[in-house]
C-alpha positions as CSV (number, residue, x, y, z in Angstrom):
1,X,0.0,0.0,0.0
2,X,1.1,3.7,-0.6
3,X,1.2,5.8,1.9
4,X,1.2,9.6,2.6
5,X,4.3,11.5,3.0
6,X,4.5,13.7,5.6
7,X,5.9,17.3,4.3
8,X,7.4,19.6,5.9
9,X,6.1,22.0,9.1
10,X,3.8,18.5,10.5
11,X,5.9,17.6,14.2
12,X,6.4,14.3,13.7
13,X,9.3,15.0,11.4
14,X,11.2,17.5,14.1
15,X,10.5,14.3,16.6
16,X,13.2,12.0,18.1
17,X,12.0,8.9,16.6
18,X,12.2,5.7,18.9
19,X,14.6,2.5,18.9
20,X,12.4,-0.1,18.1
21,X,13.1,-3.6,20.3
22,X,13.8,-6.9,18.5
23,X,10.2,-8.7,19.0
24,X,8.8,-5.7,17.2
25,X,11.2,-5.9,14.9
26,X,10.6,-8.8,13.6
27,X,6.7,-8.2,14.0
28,X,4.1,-8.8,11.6
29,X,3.2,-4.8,11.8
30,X,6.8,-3.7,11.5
31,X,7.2,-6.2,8.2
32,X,4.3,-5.2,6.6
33,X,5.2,-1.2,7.4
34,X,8.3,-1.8,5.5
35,X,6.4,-3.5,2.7
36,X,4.3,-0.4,2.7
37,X,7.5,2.0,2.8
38,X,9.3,0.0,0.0
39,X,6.2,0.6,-2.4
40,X,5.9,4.4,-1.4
41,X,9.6,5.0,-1.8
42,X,9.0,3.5,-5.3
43,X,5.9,5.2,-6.4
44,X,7.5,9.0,-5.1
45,X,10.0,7.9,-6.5
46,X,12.7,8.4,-4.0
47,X,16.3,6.0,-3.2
48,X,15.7,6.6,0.7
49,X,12.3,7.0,3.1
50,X,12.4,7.0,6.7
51,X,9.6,5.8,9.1
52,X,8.6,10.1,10.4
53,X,7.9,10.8,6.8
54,X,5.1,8.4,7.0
55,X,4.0,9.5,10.2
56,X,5.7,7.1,12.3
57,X,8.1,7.9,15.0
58,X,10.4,4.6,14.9
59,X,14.0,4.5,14.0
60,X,13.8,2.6,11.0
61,X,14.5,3.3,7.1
62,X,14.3,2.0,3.5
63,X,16.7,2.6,0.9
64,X,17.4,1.7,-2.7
65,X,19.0,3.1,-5.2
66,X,17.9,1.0,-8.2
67,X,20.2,1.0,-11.7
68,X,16.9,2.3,-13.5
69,X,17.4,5.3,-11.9
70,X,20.9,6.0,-12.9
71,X,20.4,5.6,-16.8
72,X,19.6,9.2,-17.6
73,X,23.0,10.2,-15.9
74,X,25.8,10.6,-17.9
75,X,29.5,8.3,-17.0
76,X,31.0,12.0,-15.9
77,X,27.8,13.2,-13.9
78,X,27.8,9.5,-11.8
79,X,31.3,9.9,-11.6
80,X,31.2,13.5,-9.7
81,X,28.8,12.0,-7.6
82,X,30.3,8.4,-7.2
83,X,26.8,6.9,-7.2
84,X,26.5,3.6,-7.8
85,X,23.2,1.4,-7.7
86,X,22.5,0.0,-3.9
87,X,20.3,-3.3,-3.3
88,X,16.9,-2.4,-1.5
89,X,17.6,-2.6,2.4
90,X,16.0,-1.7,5.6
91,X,18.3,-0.1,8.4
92,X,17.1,-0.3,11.8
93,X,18.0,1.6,15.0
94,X,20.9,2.7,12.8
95,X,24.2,4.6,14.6
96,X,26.6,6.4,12.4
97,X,29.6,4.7,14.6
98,X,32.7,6.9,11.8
99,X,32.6,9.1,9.1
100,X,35.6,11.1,6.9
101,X,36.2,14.5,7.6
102,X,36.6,14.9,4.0
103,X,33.1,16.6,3.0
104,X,31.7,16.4,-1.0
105,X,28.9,19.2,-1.7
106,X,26.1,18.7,-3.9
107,X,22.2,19.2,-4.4
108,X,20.1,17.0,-2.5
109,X,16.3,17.1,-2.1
110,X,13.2,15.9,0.1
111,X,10.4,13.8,-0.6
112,X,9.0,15.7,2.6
113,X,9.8,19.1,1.2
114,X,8.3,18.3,-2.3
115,X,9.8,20.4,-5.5
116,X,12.9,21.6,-4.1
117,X,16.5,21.3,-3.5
118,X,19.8,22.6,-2.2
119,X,23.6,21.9,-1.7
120,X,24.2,20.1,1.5
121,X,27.8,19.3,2.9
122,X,28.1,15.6,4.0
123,X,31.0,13.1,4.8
124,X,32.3,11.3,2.0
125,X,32.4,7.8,4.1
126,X,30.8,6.7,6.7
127,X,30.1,3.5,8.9
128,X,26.9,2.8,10.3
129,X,26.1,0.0,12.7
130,X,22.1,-1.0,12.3
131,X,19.7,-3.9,13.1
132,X,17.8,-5.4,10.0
133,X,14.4,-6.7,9.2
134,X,15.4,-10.0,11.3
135,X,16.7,-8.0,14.4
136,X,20.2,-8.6,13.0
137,X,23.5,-6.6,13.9
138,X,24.5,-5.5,10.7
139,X,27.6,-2.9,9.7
140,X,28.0,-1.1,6.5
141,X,31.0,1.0,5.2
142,X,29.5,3.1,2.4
143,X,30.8,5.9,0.5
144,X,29.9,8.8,-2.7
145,X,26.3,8.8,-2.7
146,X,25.3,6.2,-0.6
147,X,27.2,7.8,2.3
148,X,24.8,10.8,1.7
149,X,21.7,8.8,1.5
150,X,22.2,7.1,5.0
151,X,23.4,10.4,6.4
152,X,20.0,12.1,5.3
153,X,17.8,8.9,6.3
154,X,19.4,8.8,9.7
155,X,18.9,13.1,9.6
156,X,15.4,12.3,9.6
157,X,15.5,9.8,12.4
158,X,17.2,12.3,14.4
159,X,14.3,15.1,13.6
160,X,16.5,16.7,11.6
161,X,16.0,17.8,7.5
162,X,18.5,18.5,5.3
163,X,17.3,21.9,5.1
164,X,19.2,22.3,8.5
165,X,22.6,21.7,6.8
166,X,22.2,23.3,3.2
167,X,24.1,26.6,2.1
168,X,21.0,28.8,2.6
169,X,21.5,30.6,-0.7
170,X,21.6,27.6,-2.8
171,X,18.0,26.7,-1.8
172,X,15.5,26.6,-5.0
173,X,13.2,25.0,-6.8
174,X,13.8,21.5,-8.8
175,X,12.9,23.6,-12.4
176,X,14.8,26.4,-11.3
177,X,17.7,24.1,-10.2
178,X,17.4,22.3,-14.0
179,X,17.1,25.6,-15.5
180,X,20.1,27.2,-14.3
181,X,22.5,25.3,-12.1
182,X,22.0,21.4,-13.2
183,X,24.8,21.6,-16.0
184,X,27.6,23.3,-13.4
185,X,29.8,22.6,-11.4
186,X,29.2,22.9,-7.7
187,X,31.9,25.0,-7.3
188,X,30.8,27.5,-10.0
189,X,27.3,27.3,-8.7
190,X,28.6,28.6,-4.8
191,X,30.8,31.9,-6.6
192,X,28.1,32.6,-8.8
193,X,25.5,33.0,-6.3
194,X,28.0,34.2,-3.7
195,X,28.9,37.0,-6.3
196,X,25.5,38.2,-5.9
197,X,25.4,38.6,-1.8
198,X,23.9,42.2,-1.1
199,X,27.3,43.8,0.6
200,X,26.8,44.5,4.2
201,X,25.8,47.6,6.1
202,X,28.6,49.1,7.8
């Protein structure tokens, strides 16, 4: 079943969500909620959907990045964003236990803040230990895009959105992002809007 996603402004998604134990993990509710999640993250469609953006305050998250989705990108444009297709999973009570200090920026959107985007700094790498759909310990070591996708999943577990951690200026709409900055470079994208800052009142 499809189910509604929460947008931005309802409380749930500025909520702590709770560690679920494992008998509820491995609950008849919990596996068909992630049965339902899997099929709304598909129908959005989205590569990430977290339990508070279908109302639910329970640390638990889908994610797929599926090789369908990366066929309009061009070998350079995955390359700048070292994505790579990722296996459906569900990550559980999920800790981000290491990450790089080396940071990549690039555009990221919401599907609980429909129709726009910004560029958000994230680690490069990370490690996150979680439980999965069988109450399992389970590790991952991911990297390029996939580090950015857990990091905003486990964001919104956290109550947080990525439009806590974007470069304020680079905020927009998805037309106006494919209008103007889709065929730039990141860096170019950051001078040419910094160019424009108002200069401030002495």
């Amino acid at each position: 079943m499809v189910l509604d996603i929460v947008q931005v402004g309802n409380p749930v998604l500025r909520a702590r969500a709770r560690a679920l134990s494992p008998n509820e993990i491995r609950s008849n509710t919990t596996r068909k909620l992630i049965d339902d999640m899997r099929e709304t993250m598909h129908a959005a469609p989205g590569v990430g959907l977290a339990s508070p953006q279908v109302g639910l305050p329970l640390q638990l998250a889908v994610i797929e990045d599926r090789e369908e989705w990366l066929k309009d990108l061009t070998p350079e444009e995955l390359t700048l964003r070292d994505r790579r297709p990722v296996p459906f999973h569900v990550i559980i009570n999920p800790r981000i236990v290491d990450f790089s200090n080396d940071k990549a920026e690039f555009f990221e959107g919401c599907l609980s803040l429909s129709g726009f985007v910004a560029i958000v700094s994230r680690s490069r790498r990370v490690r996150v230990e979680y439980l999965d759909e069988d109450a399992e310990p389970k590790l991952i070591d991911a990297s390029g895009w996939y580090a950015r996708i857990l990091q905003h999943e486990i964001d919104h577990l956290r109550g947080n959105i990525y439009i806590d951690r974007m470069l304020s200026r680079t905020f927009g709409s998805i037309n106006n992002f494919k209008q103007f900055w889709q065929s730039k470079a990141i860096a170019s994208v950051q001078e040419e809007l910094d160019s424009t800052r108002a200069p401030a009142r002495e």
